[in-house]
PDB file of N, CA, C and O in Angstrom, chain B, residues numbered from 101:
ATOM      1  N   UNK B 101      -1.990 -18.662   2.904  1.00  0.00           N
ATOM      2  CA  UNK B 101      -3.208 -17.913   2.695  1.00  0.00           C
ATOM      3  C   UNK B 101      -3.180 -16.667   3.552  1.00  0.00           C
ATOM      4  O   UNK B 101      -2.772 -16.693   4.713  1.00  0.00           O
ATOM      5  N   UNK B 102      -3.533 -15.801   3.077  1.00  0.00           N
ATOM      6  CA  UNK B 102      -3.254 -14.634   3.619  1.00  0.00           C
ATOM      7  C   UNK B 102      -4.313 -13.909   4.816  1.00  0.00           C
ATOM      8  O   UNK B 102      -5.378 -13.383   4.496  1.00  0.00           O
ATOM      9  N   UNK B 103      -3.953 -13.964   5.839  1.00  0.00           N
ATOM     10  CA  UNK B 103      -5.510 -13.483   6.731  1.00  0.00           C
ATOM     11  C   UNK B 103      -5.069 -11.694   6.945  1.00  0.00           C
ATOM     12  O   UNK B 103      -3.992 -11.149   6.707  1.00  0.00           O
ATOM     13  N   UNK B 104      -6.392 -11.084   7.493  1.00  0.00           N
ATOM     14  CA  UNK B 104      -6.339  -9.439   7.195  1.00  0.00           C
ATOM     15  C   UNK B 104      -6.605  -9.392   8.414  1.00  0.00           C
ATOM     16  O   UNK B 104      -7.816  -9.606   8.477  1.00  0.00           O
ATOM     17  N   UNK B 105      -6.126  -9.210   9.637  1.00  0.00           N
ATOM     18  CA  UNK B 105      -6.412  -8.891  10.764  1.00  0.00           C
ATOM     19  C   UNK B 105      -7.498  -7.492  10.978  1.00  0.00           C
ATOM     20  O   UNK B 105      -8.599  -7.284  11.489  1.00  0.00           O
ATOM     21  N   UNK B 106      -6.396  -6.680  10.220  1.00  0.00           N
ATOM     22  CA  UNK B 106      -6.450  -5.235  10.331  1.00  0.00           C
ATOM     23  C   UNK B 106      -7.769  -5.027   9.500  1.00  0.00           C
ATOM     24  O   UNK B 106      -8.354  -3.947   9.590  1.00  0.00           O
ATOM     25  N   UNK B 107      -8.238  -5.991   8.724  1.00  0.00           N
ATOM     26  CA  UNK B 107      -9.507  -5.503   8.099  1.00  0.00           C
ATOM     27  C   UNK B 107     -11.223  -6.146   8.608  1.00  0.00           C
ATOM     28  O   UNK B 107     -11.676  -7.291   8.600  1.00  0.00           O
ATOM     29  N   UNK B 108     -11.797  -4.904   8.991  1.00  0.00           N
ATOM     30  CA  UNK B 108     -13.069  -5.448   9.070  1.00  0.00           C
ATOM     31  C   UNK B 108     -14.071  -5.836   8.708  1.00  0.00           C
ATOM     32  O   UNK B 108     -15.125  -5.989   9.326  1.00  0.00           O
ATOM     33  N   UNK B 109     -13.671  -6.129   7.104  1.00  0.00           N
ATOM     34  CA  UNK B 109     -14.492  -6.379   6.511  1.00  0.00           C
ATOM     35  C   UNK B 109     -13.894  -7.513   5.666  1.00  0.00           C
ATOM     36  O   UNK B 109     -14.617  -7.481   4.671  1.00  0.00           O
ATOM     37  N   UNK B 110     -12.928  -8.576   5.458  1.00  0.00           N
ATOM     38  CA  UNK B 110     -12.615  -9.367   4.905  1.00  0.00           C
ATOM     39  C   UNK B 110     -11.623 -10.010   6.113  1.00  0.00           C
ATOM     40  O   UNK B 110     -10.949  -9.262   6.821  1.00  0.00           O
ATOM     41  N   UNK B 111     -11.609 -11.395   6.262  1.00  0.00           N
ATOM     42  CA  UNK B 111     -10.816 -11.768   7.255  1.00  0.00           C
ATOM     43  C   UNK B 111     -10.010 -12.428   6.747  1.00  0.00           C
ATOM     44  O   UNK B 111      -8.859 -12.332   7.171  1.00  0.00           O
ATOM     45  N   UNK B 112     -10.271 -13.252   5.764  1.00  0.00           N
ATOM     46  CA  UNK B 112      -8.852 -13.859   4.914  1.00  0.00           C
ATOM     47  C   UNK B 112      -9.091 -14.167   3.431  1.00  0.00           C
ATOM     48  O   UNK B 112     -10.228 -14.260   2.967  1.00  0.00           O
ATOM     49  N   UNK B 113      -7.762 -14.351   2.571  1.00  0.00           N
ATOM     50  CA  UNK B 113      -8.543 -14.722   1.181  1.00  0.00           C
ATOM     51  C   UNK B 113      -7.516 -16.039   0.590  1.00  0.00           C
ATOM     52  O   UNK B 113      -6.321 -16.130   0.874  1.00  0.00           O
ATOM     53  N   UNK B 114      -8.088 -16.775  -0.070  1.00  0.00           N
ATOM     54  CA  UNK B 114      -7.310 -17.718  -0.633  1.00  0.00           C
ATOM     55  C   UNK B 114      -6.766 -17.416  -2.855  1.00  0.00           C
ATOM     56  O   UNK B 114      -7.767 -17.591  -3.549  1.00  0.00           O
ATOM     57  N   UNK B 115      -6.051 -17.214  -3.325  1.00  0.00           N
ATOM     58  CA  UNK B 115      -5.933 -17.387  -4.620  1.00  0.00           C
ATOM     59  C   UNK B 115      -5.438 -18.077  -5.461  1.00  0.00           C
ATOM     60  O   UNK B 115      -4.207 -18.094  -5.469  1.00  0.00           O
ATOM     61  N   UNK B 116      -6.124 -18.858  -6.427  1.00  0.00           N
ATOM     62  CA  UNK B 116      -5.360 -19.962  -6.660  1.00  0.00           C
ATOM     63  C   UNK B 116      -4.993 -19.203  -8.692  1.00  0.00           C
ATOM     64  O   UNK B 116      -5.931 -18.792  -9.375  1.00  0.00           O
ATOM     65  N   UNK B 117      -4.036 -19.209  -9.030  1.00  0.00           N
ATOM     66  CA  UNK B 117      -3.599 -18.629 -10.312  1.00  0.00           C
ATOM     67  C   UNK B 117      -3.871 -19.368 -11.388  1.00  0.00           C
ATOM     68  O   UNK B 117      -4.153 -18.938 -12.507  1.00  0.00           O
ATOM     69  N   UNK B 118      -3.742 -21.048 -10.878  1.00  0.00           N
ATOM     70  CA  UNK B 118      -4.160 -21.655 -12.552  1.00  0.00           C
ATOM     71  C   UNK B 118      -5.838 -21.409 -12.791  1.00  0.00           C
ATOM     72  O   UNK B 118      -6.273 -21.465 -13.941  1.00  0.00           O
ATOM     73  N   UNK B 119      -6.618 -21.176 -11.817  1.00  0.00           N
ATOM     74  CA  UNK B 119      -8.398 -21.143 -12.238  1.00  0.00           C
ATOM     75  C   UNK B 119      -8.459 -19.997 -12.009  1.00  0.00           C
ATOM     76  O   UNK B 119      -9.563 -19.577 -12.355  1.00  0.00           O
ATOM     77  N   UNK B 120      -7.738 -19.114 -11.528  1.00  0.00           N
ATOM     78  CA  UNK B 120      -8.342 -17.552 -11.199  1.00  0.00           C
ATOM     79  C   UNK B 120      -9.777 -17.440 -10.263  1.00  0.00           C
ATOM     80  O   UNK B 120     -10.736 -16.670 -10.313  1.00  0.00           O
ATOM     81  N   UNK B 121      -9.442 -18.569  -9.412  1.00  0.00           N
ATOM     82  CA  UNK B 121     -10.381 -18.312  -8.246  1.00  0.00           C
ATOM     83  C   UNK B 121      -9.951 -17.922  -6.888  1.00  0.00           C
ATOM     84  O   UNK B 121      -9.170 -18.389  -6.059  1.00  0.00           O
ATOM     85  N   UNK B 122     -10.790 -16.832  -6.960  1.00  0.00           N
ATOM     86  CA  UNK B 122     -10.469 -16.344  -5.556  1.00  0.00           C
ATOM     87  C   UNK B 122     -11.566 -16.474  -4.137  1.00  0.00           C
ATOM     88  O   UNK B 122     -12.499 -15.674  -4.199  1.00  0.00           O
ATOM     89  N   UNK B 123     -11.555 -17.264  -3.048  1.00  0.00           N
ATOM     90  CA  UNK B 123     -12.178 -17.497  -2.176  1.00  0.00           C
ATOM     91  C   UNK B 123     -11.848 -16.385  -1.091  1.00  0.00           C
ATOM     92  O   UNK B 123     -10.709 -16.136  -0.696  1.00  0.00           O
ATOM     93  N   UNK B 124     -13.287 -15.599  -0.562  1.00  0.00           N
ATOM     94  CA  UNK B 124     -12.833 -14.790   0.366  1.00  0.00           C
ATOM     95  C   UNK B 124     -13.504 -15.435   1.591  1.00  0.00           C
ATOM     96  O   UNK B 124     -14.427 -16.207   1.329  1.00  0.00           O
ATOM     97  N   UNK B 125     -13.192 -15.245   2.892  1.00  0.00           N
ATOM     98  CA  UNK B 125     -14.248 -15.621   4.283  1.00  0.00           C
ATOM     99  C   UNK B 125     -13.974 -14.187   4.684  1.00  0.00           C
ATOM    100  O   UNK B 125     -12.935 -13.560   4.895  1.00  0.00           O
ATOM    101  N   UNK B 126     -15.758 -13.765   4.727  1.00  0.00           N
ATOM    102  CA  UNK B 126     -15.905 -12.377   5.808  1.00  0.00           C
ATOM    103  C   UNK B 126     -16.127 -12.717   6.967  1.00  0.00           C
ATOM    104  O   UNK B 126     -16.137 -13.896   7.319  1.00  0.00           O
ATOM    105  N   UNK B 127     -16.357 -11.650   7.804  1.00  0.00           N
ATOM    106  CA  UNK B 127     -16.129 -11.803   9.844  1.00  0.00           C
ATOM    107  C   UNK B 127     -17.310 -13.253   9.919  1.00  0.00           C
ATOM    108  O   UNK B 127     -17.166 -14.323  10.512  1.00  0.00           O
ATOM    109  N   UNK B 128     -18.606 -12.695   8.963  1.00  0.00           N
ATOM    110  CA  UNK B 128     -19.433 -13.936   9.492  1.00  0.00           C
ATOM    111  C   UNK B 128     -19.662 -14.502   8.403  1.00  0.00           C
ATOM    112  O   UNK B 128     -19.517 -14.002   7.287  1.00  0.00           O
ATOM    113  N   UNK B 129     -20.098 -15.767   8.705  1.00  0.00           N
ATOM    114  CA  UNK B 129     -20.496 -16.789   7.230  1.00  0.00           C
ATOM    115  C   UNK B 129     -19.862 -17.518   6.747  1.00  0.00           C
ATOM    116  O   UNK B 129     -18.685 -17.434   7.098  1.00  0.00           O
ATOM    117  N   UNK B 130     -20.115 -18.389   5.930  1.00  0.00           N
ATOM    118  CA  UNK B 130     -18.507 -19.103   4.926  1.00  0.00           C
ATOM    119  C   UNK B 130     -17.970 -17.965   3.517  1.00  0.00           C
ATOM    120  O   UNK B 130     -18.125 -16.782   3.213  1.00  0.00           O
ATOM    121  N   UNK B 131     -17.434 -18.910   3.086  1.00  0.00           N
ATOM    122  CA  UNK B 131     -16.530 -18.784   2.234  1.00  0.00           C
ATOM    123  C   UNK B 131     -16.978 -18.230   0.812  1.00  0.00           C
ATOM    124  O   UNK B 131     -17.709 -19.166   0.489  1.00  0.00           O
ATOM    125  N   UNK B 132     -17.023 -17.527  -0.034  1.00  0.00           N
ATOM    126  CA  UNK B 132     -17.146 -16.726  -1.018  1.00  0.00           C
ATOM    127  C   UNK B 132     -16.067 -17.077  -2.198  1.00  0.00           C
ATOM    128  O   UNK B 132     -14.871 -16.786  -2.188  1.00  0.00           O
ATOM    129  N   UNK B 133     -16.689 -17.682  -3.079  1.00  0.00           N
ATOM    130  CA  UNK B 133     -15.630 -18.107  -4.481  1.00  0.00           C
ATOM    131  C   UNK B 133     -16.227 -16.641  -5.759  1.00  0.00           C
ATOM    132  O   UNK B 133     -17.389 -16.365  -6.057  1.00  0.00           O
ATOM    133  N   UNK B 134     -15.285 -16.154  -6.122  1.00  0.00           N
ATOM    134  CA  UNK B 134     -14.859 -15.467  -7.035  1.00  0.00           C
ATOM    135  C   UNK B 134     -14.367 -15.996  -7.946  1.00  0.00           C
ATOM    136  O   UNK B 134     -13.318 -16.464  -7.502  1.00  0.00           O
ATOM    137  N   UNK B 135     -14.519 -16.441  -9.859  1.00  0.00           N
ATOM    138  CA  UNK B 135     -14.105 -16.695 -10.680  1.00  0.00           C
ATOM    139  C   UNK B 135     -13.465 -15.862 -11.866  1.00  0.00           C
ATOM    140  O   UNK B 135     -13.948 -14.788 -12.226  1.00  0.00           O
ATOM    141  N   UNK B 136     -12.504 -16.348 -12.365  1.00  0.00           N
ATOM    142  CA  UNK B 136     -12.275 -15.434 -13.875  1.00  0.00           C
ATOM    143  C   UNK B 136     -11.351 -14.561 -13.253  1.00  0.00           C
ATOM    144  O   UNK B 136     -10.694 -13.911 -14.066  1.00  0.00           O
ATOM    145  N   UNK B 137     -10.952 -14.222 -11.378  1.00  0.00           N
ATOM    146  CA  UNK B 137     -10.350 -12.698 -10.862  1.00  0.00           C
ATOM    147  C   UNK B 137      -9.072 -12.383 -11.776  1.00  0.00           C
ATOM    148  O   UNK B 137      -8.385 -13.386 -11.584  1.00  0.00           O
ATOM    149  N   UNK B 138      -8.326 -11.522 -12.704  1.00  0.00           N
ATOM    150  CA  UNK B 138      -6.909 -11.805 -13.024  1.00  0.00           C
ATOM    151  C   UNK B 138      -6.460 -11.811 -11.794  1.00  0.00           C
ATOM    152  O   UNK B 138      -7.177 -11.633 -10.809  1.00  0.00           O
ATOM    153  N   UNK B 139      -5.218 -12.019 -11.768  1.00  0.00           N
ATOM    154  CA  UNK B 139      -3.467 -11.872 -10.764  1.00  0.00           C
ATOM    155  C   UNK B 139      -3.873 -10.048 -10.123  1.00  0.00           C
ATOM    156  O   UNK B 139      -4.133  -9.583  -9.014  1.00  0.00           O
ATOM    157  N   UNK B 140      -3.758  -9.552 -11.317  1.00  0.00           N
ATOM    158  CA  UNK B 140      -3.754  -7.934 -11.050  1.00  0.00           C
ATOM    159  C   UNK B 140      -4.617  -7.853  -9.972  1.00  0.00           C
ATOM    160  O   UNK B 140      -4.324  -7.053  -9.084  1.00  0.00           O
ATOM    161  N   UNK B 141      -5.885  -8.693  -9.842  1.00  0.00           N
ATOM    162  CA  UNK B 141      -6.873  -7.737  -8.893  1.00  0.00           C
ATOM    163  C   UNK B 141      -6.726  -8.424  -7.517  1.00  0.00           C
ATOM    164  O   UNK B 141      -6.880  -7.695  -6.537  1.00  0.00           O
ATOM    165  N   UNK B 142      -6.438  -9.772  -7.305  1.00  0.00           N
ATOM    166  CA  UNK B 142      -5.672 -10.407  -6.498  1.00  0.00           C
ATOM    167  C   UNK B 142      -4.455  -9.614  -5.550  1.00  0.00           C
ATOM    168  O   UNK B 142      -4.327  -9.587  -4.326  1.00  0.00           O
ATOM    169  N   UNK B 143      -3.596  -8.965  -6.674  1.00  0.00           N
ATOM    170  CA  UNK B 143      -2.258  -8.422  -6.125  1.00  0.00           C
ATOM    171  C   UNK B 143      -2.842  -6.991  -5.522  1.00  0.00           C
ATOM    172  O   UNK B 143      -2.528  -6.483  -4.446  1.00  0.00           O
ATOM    173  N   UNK B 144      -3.848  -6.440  -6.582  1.00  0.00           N
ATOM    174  CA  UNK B 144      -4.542  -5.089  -5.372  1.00  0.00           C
ATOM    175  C   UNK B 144      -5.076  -5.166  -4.228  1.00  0.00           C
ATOM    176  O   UNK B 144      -4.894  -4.278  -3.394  1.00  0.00           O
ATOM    177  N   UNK B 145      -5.835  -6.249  -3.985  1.00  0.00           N
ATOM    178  CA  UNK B 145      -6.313  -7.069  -2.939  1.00  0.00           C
ATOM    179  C   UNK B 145      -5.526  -6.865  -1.646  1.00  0.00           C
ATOM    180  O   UNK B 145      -5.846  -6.077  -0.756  1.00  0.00           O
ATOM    181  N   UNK B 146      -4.210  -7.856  -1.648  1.00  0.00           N
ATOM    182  CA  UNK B 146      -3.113  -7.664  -0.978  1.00  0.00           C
ATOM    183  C   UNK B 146      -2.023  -6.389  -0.674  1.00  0.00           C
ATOM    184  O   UNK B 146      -1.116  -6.473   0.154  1.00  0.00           O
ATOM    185  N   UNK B 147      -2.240  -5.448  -1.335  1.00  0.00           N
ATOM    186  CA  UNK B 147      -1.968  -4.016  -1.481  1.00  0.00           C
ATOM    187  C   UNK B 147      -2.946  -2.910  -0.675  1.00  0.00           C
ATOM    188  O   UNK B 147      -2.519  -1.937  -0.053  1.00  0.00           O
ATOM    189  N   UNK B 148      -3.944  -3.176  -0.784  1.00  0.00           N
ATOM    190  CA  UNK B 148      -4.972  -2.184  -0.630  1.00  0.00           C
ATOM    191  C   UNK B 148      -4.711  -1.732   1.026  1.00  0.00           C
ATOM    192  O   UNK B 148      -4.581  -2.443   2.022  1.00  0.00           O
ATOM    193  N   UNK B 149      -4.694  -0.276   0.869  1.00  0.00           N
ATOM    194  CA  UNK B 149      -4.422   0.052   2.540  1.00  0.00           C
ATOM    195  C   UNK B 149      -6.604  -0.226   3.079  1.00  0.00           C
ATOM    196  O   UNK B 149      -6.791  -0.574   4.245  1.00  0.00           O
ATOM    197  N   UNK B 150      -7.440  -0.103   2.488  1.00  0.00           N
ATOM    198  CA  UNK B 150      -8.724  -0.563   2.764  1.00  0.00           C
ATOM    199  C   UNK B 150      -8.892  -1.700   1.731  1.00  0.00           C
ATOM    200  O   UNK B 150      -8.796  -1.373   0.548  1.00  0.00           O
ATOM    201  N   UNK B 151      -9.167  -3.183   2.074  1.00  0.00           N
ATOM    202  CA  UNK B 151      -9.641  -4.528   1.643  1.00  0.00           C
ATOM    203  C   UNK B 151     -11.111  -4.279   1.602  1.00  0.00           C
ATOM    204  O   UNK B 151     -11.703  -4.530   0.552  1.00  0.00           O
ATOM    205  N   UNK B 152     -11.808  -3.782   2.698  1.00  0.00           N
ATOM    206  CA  UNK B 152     -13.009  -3.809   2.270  1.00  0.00           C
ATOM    207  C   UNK B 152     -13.449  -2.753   0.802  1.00  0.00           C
ATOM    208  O   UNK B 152     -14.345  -2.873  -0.033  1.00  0.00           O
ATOM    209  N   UNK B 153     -12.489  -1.846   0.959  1.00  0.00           N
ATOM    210  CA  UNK B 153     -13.232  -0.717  -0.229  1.00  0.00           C
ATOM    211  C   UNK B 153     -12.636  -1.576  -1.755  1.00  0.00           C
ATOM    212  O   UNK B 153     -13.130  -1.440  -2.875  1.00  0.00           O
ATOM    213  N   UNK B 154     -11.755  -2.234  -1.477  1.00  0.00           N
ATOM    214  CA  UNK B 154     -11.022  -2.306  -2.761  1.00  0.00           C
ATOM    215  C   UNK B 154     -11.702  -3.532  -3.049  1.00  0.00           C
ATOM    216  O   UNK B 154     -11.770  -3.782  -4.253  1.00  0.00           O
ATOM    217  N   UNK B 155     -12.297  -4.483  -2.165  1.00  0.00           N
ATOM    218  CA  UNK B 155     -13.490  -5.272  -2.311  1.00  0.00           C
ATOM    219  C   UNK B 155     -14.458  -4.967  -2.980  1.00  0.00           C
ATOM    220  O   UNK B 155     -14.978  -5.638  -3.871  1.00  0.00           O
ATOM    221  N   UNK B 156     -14.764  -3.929  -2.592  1.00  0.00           N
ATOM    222  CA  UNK B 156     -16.262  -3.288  -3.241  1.00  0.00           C
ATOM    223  C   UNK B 156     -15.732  -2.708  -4.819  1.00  0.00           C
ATOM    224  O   UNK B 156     -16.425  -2.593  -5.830  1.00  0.00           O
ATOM    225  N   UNK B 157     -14.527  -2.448  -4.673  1.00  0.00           N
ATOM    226  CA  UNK B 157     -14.713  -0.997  -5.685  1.00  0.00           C
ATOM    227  C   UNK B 157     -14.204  -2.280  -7.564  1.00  0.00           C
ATOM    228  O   UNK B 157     -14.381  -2.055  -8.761  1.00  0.00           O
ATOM    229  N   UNK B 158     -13.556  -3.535  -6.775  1.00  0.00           N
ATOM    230  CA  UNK B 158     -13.137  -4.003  -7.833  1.00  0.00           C
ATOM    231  C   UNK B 158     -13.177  -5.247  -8.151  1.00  0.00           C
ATOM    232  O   UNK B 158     -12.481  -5.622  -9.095  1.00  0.00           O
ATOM    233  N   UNK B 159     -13.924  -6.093  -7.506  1.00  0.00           N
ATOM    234  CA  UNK B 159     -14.766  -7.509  -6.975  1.00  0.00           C
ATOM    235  C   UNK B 159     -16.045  -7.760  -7.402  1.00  0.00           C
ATOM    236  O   UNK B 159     -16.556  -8.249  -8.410  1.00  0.00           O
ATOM    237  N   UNK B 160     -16.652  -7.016  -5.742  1.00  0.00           N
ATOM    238  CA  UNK B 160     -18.091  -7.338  -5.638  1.00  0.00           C
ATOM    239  C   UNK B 160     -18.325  -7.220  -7.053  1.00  0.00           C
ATOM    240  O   UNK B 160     -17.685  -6.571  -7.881  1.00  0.00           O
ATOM    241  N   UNK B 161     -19.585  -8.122  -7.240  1.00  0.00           N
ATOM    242  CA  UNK B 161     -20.514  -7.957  -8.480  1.00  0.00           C
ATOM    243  C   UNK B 161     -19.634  -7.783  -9.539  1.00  0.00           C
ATOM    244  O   UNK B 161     -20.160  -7.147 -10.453  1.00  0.00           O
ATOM    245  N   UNK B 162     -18.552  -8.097  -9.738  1.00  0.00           N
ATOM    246  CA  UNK B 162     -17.913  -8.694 -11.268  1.00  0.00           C
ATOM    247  C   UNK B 162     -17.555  -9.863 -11.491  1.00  0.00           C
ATOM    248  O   UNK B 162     -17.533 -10.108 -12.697  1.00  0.00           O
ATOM    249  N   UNK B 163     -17.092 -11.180 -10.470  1.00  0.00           N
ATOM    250  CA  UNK B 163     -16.449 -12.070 -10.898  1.00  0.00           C
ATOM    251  C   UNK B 163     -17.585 -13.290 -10.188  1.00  0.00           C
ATOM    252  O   UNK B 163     -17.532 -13.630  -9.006  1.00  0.00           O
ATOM    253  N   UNK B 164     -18.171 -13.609 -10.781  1.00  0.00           N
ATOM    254  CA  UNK B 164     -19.459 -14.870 -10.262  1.00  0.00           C
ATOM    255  C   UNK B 164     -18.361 -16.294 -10.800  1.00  0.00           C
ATOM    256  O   UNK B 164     -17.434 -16.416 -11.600  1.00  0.00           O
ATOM    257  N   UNK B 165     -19.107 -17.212  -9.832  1.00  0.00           N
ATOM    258  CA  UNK B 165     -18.785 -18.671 -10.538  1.00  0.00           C
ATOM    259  C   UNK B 165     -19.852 -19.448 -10.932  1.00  0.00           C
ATOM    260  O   UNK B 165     -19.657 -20.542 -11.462  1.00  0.00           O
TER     261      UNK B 165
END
């Protein structure tokens, strides 16, 4: 599972490919399930030189469970 040191706004994320759920944990709180995410937005995820923007810009508020 991949943790983001470098990011302050997401601290780690889990993805699982057969349900296309993606669980994020931010600095505070639990855990955040994302449904339906493809691979693609997953793999930007892990790419993104900003996690939090690429959070916002291609996440938040699209993938509910």
């Amino acid at each position: 599972m991949p943790y983001f040191p470098e990011s302050r706004a997401i601290k780690r994320a889990e993805y699982e490919p057969s349900t296309q759920r993606l669980t994020i944990w931010f600095p505070r709180g639990k855990p955040y399930d994302y449904c339906g995410v493809p691979n693609r937005v997953w793999e930007g995820l892990l790419a993104a030189g900003s996690k939090g923007t690429y959070f916002n810009d291609h996440i938040a508020d699209r993938y509910h469970c």
